[in-house]
C-alpha positions in Angstrom: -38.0 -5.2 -39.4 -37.3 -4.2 -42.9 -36.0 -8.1 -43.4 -39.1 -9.6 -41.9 -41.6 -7.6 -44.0 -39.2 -8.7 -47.4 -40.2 -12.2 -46.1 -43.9 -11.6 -45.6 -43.8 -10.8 -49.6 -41.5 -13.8 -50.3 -44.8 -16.0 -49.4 -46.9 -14.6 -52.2 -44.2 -14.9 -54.6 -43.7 -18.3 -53.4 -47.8 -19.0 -53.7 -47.5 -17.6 -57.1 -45.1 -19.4 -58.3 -46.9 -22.8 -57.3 -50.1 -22.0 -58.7 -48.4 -21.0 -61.8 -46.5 -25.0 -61.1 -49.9 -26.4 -60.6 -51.5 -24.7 -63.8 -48.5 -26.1 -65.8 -48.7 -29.4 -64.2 -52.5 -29.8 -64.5 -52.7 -31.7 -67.9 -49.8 -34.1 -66.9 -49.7 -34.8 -63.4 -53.1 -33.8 -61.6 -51.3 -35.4 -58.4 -48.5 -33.2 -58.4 -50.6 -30.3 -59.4 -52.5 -30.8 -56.4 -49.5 -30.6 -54.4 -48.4 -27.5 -55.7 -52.0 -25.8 -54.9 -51.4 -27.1 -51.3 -47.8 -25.2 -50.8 -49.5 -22.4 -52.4 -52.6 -22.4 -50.1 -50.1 -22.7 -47.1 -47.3 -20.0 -48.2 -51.0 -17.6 -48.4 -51.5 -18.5 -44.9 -48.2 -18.4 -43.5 -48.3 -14.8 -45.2 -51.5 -13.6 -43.5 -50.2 -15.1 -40.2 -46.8 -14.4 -40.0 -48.2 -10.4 -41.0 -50.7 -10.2 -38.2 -48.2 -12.3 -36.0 -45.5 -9.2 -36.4 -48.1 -6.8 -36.1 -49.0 -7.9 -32.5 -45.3 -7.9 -31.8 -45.1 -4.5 -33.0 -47.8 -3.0 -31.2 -46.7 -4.9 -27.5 -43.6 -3.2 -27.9 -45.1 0.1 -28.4 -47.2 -0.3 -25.4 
């Protein structure tokens, strides 16, 4: 469990780091910048999901 909630934080780090990508990007490439604020709009949602995903999980097996 302790591996799977170091994951759920590797998905913000990973959204960070493509907006940061995208900011960077911006002036040069707007196309690529664009790409990077999609990865980081889908690493947010695969962190809210993949969190309330394992907190079903958690409380079936407690029941």
């Amino acid at each position: 469990m302790k591996i799977q909630k170091i994951f759920h934080y590797a998905y913000i780090i990973f959204a960070v780091l493509f907006v940061y990508d995208a900011i960077t990007k911006w002036t040069e490439n707007r196309d690529g910048a664009y790409m990077s604020l999609v990865f980081a709009a889908l690493a947010t949602f695969m962190f809210f999901f993949r969190k309330r995903f394992s907190k079903k999980f958690e409380d079936r097996n407690n029941q």
